[in-house]
Predicted model as a PDB file, atoms N, CA, C, CB and O in Angstrom, pLDDT in the B-factor column:
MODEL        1                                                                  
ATOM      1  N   UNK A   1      26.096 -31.972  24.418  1.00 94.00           N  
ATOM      2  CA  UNK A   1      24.909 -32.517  25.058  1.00 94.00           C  
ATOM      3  C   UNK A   1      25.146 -32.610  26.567  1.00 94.00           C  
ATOM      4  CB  UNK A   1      24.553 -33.909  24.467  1.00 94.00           C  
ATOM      5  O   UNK A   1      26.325 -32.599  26.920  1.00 94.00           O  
ATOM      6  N   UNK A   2      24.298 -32.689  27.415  1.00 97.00           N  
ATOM      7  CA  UNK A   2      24.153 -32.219  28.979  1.00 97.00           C  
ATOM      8  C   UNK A   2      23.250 -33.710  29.247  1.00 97.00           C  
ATOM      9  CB  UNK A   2      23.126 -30.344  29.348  1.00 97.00           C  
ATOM     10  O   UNK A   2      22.432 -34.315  28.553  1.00 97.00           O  
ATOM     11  N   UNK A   3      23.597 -33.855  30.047  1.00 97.00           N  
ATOM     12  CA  UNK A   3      22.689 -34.989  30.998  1.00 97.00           C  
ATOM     13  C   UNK A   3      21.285 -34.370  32.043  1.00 97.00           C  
ATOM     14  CB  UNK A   3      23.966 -35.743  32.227  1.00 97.00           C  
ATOM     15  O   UNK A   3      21.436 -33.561  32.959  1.00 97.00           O  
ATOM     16  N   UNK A   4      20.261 -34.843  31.720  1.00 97.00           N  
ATOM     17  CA  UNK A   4      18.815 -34.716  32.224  1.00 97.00           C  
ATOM     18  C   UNK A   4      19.120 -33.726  33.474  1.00 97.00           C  
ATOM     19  CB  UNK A   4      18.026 -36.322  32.692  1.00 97.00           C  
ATOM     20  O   UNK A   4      18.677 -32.596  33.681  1.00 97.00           O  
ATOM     21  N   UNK A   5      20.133 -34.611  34.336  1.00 96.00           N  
ATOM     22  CA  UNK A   5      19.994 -34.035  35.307  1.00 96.00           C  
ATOM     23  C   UNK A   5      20.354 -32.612  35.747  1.00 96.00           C  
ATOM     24  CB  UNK A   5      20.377 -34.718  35.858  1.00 96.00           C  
ATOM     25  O   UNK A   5      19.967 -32.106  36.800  1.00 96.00           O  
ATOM     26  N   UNK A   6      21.195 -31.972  34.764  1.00 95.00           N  
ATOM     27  CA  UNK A   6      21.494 -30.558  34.796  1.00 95.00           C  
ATOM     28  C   UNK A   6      20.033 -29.677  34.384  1.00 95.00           C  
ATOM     29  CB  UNK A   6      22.810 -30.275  33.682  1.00 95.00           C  
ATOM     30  O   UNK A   6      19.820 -28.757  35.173  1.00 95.00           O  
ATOM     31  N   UNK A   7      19.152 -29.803  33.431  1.00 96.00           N  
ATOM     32  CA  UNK A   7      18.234 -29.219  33.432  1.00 96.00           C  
ATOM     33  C   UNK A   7      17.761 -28.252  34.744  1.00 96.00           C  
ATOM     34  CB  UNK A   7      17.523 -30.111  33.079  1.00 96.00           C  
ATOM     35  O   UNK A   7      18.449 -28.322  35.763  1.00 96.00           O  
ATOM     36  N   UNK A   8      16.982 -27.656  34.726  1.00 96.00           N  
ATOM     37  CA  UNK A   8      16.386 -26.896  35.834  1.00 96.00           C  
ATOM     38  C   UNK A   8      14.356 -27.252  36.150  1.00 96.00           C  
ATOM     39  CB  UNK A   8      16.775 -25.072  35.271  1.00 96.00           C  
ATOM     40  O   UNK A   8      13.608 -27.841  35.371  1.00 96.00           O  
ATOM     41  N   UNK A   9      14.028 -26.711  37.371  1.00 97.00           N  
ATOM     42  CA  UNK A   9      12.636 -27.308  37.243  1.00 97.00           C  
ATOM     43  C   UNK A   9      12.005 -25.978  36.817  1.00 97.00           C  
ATOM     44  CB  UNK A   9      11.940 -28.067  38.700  1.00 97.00           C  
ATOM     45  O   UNK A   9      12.265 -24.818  37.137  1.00 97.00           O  
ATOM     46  N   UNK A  10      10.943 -26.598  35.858  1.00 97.00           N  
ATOM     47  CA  UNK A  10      10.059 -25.816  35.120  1.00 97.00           C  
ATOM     48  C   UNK A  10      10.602 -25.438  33.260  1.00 97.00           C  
ATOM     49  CB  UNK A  10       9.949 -24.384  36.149  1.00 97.00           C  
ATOM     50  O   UNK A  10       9.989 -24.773  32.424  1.00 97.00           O  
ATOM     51  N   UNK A  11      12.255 -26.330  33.092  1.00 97.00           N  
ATOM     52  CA  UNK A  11      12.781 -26.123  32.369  1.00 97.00           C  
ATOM     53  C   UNK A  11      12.216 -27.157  31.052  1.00 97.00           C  
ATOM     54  CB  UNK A  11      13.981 -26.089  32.919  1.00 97.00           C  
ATOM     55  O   UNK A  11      12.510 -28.345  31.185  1.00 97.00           O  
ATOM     56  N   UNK A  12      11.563 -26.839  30.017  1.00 98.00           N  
ATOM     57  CA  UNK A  12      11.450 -27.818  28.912  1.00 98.00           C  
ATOM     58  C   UNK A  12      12.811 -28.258  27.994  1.00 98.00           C  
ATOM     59  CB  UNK A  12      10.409 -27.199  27.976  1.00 98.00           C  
ATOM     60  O   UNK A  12      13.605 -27.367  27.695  1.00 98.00           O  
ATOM     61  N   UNK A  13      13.003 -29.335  27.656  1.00 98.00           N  
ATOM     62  CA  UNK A  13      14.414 -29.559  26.662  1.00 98.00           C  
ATOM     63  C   UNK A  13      14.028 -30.766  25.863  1.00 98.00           C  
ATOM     64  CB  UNK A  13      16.020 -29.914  27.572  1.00 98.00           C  
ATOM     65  O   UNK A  13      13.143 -31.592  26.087  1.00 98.00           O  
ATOM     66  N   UNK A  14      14.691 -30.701  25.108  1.00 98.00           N  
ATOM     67  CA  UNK A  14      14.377 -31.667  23.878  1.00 98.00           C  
ATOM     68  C   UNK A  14      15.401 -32.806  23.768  1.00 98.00           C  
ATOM     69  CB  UNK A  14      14.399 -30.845  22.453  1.00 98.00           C  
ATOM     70  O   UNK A  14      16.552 -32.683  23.348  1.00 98.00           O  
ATOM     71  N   UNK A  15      14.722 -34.115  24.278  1.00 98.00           N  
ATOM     72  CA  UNK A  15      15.214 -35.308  23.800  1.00 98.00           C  
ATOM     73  C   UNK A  15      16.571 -35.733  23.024  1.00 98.00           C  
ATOM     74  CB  UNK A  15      14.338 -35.600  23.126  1.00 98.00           C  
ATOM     75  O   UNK A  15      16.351 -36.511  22.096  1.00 98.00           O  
ATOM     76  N   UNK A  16      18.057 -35.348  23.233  1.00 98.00           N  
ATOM     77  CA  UNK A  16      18.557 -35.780  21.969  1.00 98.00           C  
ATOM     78  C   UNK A  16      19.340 -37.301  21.669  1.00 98.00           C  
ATOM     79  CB  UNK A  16      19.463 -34.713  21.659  1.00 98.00           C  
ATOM     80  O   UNK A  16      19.612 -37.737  20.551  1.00 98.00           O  
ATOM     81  N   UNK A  17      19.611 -37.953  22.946  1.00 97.00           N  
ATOM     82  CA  UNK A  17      20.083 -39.077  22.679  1.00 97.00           C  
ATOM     83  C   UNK A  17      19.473 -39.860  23.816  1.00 97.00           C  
ATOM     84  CB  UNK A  17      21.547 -39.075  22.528  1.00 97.00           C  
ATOM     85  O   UNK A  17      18.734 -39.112  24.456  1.00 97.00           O  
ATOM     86  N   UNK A  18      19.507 -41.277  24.388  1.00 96.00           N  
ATOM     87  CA  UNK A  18      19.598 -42.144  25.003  1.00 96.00           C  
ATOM     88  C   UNK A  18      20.793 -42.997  25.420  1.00 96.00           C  
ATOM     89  CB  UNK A  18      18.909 -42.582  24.568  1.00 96.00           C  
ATOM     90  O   UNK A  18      21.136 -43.769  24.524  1.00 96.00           O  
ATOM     91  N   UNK A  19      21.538 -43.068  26.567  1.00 95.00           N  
ATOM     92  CA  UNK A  19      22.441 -43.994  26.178  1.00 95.00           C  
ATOM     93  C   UNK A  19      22.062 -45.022  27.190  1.00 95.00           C  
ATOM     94  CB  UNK A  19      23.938 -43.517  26.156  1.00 95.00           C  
ATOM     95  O   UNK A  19      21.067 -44.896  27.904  1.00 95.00           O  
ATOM     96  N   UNK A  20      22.865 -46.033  27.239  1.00 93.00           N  
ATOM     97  CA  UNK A  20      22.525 -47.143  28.140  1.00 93.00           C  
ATOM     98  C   UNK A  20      22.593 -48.868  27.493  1.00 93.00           C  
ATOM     99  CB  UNK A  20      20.970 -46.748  28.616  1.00 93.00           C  
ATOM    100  O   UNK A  20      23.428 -49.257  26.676  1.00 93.00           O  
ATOM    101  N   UNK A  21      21.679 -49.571  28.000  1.00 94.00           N  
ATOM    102  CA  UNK A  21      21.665 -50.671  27.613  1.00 94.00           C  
ATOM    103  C   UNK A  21      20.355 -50.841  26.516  1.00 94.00           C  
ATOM    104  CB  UNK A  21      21.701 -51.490  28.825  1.00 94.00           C  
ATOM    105  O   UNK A  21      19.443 -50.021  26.619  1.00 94.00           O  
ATOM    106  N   UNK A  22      20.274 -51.786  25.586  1.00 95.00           N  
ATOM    107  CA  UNK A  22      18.885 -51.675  24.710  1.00 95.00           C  
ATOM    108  C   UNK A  22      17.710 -51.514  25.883  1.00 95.00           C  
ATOM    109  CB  UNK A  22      18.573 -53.248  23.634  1.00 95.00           C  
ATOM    110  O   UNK A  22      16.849 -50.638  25.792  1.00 95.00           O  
ATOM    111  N   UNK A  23      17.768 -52.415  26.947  1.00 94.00           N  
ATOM    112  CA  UNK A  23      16.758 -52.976  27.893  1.00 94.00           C  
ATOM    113  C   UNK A  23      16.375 -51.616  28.476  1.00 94.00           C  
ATOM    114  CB  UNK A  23      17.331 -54.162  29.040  1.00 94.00           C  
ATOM    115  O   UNK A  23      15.190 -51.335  28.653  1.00 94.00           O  
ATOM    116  N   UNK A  24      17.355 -50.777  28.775  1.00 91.00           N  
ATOM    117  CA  UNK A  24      17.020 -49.405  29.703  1.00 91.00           C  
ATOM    118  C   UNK A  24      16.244 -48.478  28.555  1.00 91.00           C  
ATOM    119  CB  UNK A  24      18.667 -48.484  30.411  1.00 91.00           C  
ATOM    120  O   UNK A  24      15.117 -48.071  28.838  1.00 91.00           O  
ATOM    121  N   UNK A  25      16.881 -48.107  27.151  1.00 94.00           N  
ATOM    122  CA  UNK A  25      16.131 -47.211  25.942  1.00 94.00           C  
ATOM    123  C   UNK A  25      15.255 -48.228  25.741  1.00 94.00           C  
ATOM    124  CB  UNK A  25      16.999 -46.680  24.463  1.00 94.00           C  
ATOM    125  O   UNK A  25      14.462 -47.842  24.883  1.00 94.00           O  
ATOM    126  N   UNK A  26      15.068 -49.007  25.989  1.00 95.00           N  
ATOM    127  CA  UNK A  26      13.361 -49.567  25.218  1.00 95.00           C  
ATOM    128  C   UNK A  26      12.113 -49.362  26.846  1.00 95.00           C  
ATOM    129  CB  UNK A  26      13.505 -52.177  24.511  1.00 95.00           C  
ATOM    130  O   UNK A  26      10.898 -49.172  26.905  1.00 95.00           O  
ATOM    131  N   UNK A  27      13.123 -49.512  27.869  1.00 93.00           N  
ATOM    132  CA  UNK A  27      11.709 -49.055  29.005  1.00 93.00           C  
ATOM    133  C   UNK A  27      11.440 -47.443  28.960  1.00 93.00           C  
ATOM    134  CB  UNK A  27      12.131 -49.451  30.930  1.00 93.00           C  
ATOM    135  O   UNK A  27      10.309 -46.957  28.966  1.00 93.00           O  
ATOM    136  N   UNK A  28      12.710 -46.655  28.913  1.00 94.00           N  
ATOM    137  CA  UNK A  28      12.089 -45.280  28.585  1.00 94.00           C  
ATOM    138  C   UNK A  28      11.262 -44.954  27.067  1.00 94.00           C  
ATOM    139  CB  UNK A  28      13.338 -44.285  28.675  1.00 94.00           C  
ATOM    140  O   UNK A  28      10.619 -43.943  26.783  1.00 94.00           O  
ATOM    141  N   UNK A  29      11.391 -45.563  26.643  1.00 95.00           N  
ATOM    142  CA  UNK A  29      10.686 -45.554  25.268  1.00 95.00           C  
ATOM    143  C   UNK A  29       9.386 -45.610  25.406  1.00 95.00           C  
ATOM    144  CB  UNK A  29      11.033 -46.617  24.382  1.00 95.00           C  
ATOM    145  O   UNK A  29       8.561 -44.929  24.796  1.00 95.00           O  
ATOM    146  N   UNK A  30       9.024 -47.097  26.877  1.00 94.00           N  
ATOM    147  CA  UNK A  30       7.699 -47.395  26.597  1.00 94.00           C  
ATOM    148  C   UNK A  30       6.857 -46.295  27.574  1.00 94.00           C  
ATOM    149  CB  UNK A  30       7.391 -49.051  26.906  1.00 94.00           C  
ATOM    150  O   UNK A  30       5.636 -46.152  27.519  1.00 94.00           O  
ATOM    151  N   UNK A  31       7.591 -45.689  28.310  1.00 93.00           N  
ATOM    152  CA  UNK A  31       7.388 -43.950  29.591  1.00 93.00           C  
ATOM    153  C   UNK A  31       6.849 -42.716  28.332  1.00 93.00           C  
ATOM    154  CB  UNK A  31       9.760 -43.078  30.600  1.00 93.00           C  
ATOM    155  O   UNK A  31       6.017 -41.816  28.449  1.00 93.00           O  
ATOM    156  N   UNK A  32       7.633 -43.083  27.235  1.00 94.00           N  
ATOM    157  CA  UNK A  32       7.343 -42.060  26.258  1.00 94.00           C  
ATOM    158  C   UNK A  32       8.705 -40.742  26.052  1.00 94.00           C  
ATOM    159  CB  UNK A  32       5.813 -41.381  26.848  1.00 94.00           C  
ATOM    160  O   UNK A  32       8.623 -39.609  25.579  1.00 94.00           O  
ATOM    161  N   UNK A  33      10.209 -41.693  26.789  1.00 96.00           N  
ATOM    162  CA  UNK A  33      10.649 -40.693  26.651  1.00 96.00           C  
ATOM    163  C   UNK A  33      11.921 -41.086  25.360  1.00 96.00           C  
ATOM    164  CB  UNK A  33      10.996 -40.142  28.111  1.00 96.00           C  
ATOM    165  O   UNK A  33      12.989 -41.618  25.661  1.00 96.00           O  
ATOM    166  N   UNK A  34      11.587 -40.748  24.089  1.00 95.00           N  
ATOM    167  CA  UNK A  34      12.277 -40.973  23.063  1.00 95.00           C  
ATOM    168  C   UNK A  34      13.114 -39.523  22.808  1.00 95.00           C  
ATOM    169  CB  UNK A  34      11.317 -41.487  21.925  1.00 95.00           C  
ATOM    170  O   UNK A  34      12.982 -38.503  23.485  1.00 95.00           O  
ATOM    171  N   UNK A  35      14.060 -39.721  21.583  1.00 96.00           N  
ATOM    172  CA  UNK A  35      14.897 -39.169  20.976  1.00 96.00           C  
ATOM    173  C   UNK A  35      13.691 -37.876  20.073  1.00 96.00           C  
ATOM    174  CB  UNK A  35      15.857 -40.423  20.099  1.00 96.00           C  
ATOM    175  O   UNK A  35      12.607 -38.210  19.594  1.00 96.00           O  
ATOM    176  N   UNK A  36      14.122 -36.776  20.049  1.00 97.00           N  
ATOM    177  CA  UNK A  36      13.545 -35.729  19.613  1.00 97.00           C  
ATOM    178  C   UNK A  36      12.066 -35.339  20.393  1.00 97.00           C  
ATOM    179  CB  UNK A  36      13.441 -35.982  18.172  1.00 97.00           C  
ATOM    180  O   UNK A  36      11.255 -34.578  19.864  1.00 97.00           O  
ATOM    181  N   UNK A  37      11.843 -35.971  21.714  1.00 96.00           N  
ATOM    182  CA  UNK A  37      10.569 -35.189  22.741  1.00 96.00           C  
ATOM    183  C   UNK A  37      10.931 -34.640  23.512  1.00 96.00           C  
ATOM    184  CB  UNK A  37       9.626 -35.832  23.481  1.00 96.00           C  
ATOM    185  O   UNK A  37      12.072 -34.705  23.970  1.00 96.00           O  
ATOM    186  N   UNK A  38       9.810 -33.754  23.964  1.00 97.00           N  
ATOM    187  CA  UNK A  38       9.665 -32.750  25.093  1.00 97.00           C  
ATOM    188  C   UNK A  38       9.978 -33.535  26.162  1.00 97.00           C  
ATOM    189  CB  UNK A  38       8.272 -32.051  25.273  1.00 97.00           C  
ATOM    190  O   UNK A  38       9.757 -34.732  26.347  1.00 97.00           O  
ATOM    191  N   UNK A  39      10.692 -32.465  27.061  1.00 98.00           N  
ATOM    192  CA  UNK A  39      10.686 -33.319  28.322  1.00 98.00           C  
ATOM    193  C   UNK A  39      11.035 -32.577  29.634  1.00 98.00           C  
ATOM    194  CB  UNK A  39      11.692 -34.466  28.157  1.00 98.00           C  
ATOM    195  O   UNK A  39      12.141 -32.576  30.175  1.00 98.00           O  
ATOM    196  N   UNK A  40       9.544 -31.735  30.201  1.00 98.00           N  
ATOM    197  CA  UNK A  40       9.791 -30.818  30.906  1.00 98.00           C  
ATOM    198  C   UNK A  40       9.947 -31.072  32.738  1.00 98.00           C  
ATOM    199  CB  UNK A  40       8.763 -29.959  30.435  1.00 98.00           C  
ATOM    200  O   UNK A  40       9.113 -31.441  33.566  1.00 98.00           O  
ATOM    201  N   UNK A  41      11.058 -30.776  32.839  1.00 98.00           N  
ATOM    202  CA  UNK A  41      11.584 -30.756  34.125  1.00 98.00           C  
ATOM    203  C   UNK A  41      10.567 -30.613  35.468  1.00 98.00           C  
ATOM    204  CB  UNK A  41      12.523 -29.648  34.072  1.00 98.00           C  
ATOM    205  O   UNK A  41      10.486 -29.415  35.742  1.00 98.00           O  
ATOM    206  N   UNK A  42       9.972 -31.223  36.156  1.00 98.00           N  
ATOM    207  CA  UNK A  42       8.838 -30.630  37.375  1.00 98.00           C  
ATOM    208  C   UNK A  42       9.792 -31.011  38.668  1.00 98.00           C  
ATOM    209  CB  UNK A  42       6.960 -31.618  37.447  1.00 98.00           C  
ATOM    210  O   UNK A  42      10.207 -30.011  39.253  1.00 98.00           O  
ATOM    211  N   UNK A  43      10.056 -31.804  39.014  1.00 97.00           N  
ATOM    212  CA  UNK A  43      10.712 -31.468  40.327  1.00 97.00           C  
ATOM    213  C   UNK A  43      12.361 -31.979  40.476  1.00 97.00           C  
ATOM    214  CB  UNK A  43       9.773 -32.205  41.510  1.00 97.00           C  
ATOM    215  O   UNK A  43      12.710 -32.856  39.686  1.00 97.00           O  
ATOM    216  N   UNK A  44      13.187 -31.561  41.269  1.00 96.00           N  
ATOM    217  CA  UNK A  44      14.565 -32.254  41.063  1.00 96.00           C  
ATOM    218  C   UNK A  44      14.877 -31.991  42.592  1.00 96.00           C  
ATOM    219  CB  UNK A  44      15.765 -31.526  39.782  1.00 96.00           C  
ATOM    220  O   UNK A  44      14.903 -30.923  43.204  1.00 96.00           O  
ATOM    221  N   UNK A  45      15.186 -33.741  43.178  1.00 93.00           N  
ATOM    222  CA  UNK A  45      15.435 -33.720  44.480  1.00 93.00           C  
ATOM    223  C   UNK A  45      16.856 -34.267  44.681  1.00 93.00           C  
ATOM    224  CB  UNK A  45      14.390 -34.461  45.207  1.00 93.00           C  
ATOM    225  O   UNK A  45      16.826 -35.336  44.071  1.00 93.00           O  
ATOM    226  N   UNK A  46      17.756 -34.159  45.063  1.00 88.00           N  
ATOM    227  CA  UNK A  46      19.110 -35.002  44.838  1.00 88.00           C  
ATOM    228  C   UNK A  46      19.322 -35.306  43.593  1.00 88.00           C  
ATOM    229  CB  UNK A  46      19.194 -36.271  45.521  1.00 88.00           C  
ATOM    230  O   UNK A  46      19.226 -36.477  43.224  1.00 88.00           O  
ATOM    231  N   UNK A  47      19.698 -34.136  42.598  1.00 85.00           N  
ATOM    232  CA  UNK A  47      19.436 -35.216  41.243  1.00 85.00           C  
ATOM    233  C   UNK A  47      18.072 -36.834  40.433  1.00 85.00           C  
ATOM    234  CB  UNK A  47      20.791 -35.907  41.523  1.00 85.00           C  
ATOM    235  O   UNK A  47      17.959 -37.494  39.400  1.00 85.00           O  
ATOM    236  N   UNK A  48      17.404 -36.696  41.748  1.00 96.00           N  
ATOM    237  CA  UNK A  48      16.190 -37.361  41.004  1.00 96.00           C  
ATOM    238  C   UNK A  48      14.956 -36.644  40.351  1.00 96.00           C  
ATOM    239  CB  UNK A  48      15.605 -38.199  41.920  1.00 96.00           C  
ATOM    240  O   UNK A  48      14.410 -35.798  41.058  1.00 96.00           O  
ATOM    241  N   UNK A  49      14.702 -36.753  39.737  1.00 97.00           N  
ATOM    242  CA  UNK A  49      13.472 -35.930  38.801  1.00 97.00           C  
ATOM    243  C   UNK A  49      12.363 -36.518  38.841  1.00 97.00           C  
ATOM    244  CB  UNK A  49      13.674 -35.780  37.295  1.00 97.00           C  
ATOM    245  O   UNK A  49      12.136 -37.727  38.824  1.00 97.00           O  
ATOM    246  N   UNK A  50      11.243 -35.142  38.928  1.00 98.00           N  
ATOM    247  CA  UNK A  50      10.045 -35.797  37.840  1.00 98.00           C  
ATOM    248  C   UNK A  50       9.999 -34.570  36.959  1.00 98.00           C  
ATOM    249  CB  UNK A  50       8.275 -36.247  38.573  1.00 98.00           C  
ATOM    250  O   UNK A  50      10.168 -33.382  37.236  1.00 98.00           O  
ATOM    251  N   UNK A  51       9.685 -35.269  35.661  1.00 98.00           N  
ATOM    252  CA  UNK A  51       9.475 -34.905  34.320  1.00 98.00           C  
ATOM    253  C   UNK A  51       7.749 -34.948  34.037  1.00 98.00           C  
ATOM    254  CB  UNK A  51      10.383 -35.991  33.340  1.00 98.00           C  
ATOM    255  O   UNK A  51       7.031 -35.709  34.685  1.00 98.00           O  
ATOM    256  N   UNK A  52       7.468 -34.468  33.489  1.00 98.00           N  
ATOM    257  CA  UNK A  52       6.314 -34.452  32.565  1.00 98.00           C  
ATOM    258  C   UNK A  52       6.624 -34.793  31.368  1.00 98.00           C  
ATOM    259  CB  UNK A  52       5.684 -33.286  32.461  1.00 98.00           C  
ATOM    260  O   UNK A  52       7.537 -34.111  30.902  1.00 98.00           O  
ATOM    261  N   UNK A  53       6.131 -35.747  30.557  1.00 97.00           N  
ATOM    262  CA  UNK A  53       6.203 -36.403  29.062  1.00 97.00           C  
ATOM    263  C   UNK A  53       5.056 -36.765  28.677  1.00 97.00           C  
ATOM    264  CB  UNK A  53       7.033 -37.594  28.875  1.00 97.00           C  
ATOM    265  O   UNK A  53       4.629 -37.833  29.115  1.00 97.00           O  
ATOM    266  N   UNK A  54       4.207 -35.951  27.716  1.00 93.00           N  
ATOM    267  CA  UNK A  54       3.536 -36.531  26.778  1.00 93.00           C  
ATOM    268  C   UNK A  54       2.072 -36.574  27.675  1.00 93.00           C  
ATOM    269  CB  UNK A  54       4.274 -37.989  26.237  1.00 93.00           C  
ATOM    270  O   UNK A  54       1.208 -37.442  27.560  1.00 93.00           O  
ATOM    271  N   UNK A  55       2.034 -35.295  28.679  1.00 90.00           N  
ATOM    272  CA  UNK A  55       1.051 -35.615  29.348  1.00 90.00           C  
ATOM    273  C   UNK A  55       0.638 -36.201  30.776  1.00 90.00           C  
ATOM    274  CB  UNK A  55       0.754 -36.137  28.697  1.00 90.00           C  
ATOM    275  O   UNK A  55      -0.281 -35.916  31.544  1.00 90.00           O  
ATOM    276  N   UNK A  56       1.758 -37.204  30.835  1.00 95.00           N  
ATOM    277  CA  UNK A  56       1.678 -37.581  31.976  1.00 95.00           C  
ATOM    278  C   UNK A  56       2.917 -37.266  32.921  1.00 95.00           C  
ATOM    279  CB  UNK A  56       1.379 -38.833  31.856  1.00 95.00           C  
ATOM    280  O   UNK A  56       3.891 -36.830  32.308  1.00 95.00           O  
ATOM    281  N   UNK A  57       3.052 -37.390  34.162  1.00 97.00           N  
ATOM    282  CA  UNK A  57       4.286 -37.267  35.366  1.00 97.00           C  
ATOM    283  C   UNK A  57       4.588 -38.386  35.382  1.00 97.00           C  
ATOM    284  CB  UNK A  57       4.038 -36.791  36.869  1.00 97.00           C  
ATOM    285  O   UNK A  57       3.787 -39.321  35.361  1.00 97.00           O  
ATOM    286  N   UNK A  58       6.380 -38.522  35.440  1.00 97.00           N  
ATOM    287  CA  UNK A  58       6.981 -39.865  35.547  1.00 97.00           C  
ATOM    288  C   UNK A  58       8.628 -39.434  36.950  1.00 97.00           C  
ATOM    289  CB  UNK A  58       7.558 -40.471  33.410  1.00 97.00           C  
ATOM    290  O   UNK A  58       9.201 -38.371  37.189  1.00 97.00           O  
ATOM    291  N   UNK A  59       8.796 -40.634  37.434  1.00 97.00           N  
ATOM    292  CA  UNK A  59      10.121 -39.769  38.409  1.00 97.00           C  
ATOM    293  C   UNK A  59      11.098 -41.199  37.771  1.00 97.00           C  
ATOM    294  CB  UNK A  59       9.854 -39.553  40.904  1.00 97.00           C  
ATOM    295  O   UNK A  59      11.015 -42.416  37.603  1.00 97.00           O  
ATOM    296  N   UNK A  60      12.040 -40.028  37.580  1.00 97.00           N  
ATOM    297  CA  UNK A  60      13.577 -40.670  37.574  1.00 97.00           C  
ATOM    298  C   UNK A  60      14.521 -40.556  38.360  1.00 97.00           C  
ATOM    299  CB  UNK A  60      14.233 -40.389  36.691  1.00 97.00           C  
ATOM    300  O   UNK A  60      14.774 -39.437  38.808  1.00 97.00           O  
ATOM    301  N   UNK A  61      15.449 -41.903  38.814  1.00 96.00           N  
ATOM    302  CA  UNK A  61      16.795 -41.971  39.483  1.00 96.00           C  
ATOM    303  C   UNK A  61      17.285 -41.191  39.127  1.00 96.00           C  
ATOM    304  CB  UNK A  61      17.584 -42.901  39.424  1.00 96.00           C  
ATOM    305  O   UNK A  61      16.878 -40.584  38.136  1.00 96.00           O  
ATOM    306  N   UNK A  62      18.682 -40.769  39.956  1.00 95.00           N  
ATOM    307  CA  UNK A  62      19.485 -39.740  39.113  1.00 95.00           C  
ATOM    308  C   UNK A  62      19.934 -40.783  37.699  1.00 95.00           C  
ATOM    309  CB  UNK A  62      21.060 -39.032  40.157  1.00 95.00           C  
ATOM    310  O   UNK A  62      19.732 -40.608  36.497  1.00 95.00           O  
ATOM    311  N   UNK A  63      20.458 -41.645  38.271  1.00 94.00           N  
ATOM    312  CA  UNK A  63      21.174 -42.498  37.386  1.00 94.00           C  
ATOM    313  C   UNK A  63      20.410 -42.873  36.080  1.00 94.00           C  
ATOM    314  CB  UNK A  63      21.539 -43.719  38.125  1.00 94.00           C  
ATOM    315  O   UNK A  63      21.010 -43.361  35.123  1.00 94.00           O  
ATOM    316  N   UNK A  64      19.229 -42.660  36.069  1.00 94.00           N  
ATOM    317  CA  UNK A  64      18.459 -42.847  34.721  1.00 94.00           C  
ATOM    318  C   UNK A  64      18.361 -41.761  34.523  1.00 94.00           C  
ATOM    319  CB  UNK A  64      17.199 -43.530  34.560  1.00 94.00           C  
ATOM    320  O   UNK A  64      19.060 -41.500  33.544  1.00 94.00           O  
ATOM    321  N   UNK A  65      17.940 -41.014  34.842  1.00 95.00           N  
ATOM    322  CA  UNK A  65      17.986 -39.342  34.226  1.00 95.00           C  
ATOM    323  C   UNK A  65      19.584 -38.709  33.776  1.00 95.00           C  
ATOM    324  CB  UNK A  65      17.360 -38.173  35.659  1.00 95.00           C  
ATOM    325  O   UNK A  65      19.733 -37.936  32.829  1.00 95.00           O  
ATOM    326  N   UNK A  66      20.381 -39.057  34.394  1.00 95.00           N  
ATOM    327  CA  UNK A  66      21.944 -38.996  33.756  1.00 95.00           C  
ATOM    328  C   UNK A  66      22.107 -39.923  32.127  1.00 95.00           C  
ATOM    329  CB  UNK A  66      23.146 -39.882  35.125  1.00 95.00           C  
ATOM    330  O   UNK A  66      23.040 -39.758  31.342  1.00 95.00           O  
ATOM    331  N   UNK A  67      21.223 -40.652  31.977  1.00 95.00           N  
ATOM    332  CA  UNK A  67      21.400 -41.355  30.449  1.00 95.00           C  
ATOM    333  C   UNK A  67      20.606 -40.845  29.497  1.00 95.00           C  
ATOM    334  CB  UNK A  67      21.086 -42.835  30.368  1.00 95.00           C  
ATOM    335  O   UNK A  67      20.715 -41.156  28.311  1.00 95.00           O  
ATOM    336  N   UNK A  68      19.657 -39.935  30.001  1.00 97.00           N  
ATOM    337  CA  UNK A  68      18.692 -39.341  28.530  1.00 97.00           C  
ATOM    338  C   UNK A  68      19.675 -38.218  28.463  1.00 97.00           C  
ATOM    339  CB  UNK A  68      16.672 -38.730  28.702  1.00 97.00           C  
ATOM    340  O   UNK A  68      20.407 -38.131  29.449  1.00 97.00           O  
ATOM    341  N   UNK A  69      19.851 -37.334  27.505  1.00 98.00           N  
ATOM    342  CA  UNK A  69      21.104 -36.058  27.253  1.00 98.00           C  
ATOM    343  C   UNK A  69      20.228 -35.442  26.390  1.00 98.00           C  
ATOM    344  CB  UNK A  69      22.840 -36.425  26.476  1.00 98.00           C  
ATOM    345  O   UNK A  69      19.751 -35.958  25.380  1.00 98.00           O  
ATOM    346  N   UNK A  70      20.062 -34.544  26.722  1.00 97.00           N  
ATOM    347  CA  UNK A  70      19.729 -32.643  25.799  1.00 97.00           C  
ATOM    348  C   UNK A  70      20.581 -31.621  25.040  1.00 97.00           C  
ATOM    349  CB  UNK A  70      19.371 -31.511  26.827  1.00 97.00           C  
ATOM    350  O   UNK A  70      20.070 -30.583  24.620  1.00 97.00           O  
TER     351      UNK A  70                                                      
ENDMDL                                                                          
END                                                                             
């Protein structure tokens, strides 16, 4: 498994773990970004992202995007 932030932009990948604290997987949870979803890459600036999930655009720290893994 690879950390978010290796992805590429325009790259789709699939959800496979969360790690972190409960408090951090239950706020990405409520973003829509769970275990087994899409989660396509749109911009990556210093390791910070925005993703597209479920429809909508969301931006992540590196440091939160380093805890979702593909």
């Amino acid at each position: 498994m690879m950390p978010l932030t290796m992805a590429r932009p325009g790259e789709t990948v699939t959800v496979r773990r969360i790690t972190g604290r409960d408090d951090v997987r239950r706020h990405l949870a409520e973003l829509g970004v769970v275990a087994d979803s899409p989660v396509t890459v749109v911009q990556s600036i210093a390791g910070n992202l925005v993703v597209q999930v479920k429809g909508g655009r969301i931006a992540l720290d590196s440091r939160m995007a380093g805890r979702i893994l593909y």
